[in-house]
N, C-alpha and C positions, 0 to 999 in steps of 0.2 A: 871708528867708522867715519868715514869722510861726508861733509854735507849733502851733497849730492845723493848720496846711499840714503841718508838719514829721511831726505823730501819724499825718496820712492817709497818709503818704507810707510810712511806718514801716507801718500797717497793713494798705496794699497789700502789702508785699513782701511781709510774713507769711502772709497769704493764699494770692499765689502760691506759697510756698515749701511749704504747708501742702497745696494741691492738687495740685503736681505730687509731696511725697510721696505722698499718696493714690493717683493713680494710676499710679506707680512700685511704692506694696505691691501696688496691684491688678494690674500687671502681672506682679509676682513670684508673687502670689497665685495668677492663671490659668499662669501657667507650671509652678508647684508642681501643678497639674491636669492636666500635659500633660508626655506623652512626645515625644522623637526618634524620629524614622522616616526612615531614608535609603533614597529614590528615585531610580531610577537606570534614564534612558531606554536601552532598547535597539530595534536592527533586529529585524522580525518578518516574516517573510512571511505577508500575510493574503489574503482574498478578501472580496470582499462581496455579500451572497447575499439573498435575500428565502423567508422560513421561511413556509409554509404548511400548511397540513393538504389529505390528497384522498382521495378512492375509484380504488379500483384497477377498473377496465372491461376485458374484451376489447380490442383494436384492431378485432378484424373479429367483430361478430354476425350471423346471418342468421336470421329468422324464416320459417321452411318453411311454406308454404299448401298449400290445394289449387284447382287450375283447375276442377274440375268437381265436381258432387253424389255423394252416393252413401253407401252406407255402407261404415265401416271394417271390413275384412275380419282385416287382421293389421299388424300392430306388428311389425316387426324387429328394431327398438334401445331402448332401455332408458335412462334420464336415467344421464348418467356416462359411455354407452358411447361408444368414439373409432369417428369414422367416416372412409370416401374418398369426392372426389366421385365423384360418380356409383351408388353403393352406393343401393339400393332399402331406404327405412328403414321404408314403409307402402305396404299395397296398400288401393284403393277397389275395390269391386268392381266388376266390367268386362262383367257380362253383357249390359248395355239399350247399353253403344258398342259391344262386335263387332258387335250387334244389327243397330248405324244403321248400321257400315262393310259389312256384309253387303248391307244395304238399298240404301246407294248404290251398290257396284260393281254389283247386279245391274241397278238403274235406268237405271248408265251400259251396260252390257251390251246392254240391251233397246234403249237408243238407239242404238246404235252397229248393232244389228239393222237396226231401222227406217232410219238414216241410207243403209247398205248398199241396201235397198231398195229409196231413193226413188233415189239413183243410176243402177240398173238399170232403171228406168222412165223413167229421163231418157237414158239410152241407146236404150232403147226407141224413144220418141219424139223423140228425134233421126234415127232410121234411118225412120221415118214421113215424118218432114218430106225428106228430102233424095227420098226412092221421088216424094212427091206433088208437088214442084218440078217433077220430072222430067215428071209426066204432066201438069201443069198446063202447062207448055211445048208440050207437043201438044196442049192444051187437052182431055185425058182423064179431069182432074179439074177440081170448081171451085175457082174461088181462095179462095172463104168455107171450105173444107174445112182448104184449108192453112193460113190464117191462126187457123183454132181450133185446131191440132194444135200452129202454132207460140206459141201461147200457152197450153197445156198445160204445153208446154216453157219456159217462163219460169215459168209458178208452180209447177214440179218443182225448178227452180235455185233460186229463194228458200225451198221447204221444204228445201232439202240446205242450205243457208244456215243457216235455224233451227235444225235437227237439231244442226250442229255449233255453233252458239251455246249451245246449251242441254246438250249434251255435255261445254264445257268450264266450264260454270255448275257442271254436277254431281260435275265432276272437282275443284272447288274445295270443294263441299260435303264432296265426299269426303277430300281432304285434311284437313279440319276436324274428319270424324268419327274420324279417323288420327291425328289430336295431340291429341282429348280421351282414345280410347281409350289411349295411350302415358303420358297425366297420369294415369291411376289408377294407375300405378306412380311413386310421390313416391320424387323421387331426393334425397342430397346433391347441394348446391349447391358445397359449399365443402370440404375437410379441415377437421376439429375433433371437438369433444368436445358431445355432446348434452345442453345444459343444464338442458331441460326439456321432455318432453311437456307436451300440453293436450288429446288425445284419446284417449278409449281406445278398444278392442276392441268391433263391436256398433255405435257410435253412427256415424249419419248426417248425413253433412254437407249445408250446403243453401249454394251460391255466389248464391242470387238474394236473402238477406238480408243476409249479409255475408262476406266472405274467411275462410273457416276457418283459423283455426289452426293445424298440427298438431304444431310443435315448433319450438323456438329451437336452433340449432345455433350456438358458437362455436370461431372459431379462438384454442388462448390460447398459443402460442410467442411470441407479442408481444401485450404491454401495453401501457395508457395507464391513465394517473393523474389524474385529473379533477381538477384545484387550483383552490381558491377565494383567488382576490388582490383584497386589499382595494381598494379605488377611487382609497386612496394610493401606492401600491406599482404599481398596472397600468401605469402609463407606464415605469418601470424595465425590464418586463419585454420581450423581445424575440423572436420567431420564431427560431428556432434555434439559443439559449441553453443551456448545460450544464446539468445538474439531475442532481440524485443525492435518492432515496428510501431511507425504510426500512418495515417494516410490522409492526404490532405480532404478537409472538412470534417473531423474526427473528434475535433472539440477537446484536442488533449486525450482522449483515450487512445492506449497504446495496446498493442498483441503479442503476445510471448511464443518464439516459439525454438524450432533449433536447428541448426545450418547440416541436411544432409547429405547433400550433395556438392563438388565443387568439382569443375571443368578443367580437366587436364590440359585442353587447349583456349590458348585468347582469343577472346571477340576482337574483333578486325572490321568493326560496323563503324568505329570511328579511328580517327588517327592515335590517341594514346592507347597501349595496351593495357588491357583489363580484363579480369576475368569472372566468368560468374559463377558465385557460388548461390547457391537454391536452400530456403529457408520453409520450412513448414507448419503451419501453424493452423487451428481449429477453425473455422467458423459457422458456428450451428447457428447462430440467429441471423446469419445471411448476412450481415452488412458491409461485409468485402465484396466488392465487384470485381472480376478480370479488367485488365487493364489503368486502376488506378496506381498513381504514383505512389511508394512508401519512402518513407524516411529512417533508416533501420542501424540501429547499434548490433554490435556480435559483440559479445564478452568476453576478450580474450585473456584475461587476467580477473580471477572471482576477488568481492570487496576482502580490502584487508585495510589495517590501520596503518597510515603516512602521515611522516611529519611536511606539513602544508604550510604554505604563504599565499595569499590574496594574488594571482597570477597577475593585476592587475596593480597589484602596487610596486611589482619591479621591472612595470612596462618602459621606464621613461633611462633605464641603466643600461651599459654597455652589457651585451651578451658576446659571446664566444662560444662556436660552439666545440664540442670534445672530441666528440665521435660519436655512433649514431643513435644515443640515448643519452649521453649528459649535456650537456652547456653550462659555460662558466660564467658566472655576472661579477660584477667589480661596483659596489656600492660606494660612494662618498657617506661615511657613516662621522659620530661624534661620540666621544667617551673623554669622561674629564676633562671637557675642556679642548681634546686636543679632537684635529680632524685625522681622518685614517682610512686605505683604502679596506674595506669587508669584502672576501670575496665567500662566494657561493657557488656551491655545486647540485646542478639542477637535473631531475631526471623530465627532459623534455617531450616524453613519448604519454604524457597527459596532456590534455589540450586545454582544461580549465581550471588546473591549479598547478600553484609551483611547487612541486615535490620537491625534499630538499635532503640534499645525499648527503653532502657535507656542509659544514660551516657553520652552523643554528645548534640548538640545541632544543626540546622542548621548552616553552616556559621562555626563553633568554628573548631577553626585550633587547630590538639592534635600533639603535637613533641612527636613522638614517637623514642625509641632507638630499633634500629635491628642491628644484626650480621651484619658485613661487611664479 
């Protein structure tokens, strides 16, 4: 080997020997920057749940009208007051329906006069016709006599005819002026609590503009919780699902209840799509109001045992993620001395703890190195 050969050869090694101290201080260097942390997988019983925000609704509203015109005479109930069905919450006044139920029964009265009447004049001329047969047989009457007497007697049967057509026309009328007159007394519909008037005292109602108002009446011993789920979350969610609410001022108590309903079509009230699904839940001691905010978990997965890590202690590690439930981390970890990448395989679709698919084992303590 000639000198020349001999120098490179000589100053390769140097080199190497020269970079792999370098990055042997710079190992030592980033180690001197870094502390021990022992992690140490354990079983957890979790759930996994999809977090929403909603509005608390009634389950049962009813908006109370009125069937006929008229003006409002008196108010019974009072926004707040608890009502029963059937309870009389508003009168219309009733003077112009006795009026027409008056008018009709005497109408039907008067026909029922005339009906009687025309009867007796058909009996009448019934006992004509059968006298003038008789003498018409001895030929003591003419036949043209009888046969106008017996057609008398046919257009006496079709007004007895009319009479009772038009008797049971008016008995229908009549009936009609019976259920408007009975609608100026506005009943509950339902048990509940009177959310709201919208008429008062004085004012006239008019049904041939539009259905009056006169008060929203709900039942609130059962709620529903109006949840907006995001457009990624909707397919998770299920008809019959556990959910538990809280609402703000609640003091930590929360409401259990279960997701009924869910909205084939998206709310379009704001720019992301979302959809609502409707949660139901008890409340006999009243202390949900319509329209408070909830804060509301649904359970889409019931607890089961997972092996967990502190989702908090491998915040400061490179994540990755897999696809749309794992994510990869890459720990700077320590064993014997030597440093080494750990990786982990995360199921990321918990929000508060690090499930762990792969990599851990129960029990196995990993020395991890993090930033001091």
């Amino acid at each position: 080997m000639s000198r020349r050969k001999q120098w490179l050869t000589v100053a390769t090694l140097v080199g190497c020997l020269l970079l792999t101290g370098a990055m042997l201080n710079r190992e030592d260097s980033d180690r001197a920057d870094e502390q021990t942390i022992a992690l140490q997988a354990r079983m957890q019983p979790l759930e996994q749940r999809v977090v929403a925000a909603g509005v608390v609704q009634p389950s049962l509203a009813v908006e109370v009208g009125s069937q006929v015109s008229g003006q409002v005479l008196k108010l019974h109930v009072r926004q707040g007051d608890t009502v029963k069905r059937g309870d009389c919450v508003a009168q219309i006044d009733d003077r112009i329906y006795k009026a027409r139920v008056g008018a009709s029964q005497a109408l039907i009265e008067k026909l029922d006069a005339q009906l009687q009447e025309q009867r007796f004049e058909v009996q009448f001329l019934n006992r004509q016709v059968n006298r003038l047969r008789e003498l018409v047989r001895v030929e003591a009457e003419s036949k043209e006599r009888l046969e106008s007497i017996e057609f008398e007697v046919l257009k006496g049967n079709a007004r007895v005819r009319s009479l009772q057509a038009e008797i049971q026309q008016n008995l229908q009328i009549l009936k009609s002026e019976q259920v408007n007159l009975l609608n100026t007394r506005i009943l509950a519909p339902i048990d509940g609590v009177v959310m709201a008037v919208a008429v008062t005292e004085g004012q006239t109602l008019n049904i041939n503009q539009q259905t009056p108002l006169i008060m929203q009446i709900a039942d609130l011993s059962a709620m529903t919780v109006h949840t907006r789920i995001s457009e990624v979350e909707i397919n998770d969610i299920k008809v019959g699902m556990t959910a538990r609410f809280s609402v703000h001022g609640s003091a930590g108590r929360t409401w259990g209840g279960a997701v009924i309903t869910i909205a084939p079509s998206p709310d379009l009230s704001q720019p992301a799509v979302h959809y609502v699904a409707t949660i139901e839940a008890d409340n006999l001691d009243g202390f949900l109001k319509a329209g408070m905010n909830a804060d509301v978990s649904i359970i889409t997965r019931p607890e089961e045992s997972r092996l967990v890590l502190p989702l908090a202690a491998l915040a400061s590690y490179r994540q990755r993620p897999l696809d749309n439930k794992r994510t990869l981390v890459s720990i700077r970890a320590l064993q014997d001395g030597t440093v080494y990448r750990h990786k982990l395989v995360l199921d990321h679709t918990f929000e508060d703890q690090a499930v762990i698919l792969e990599g851990l084992r129960e029990s196995q303590v990993l020395h991890a190195l993090v930033a001091q």
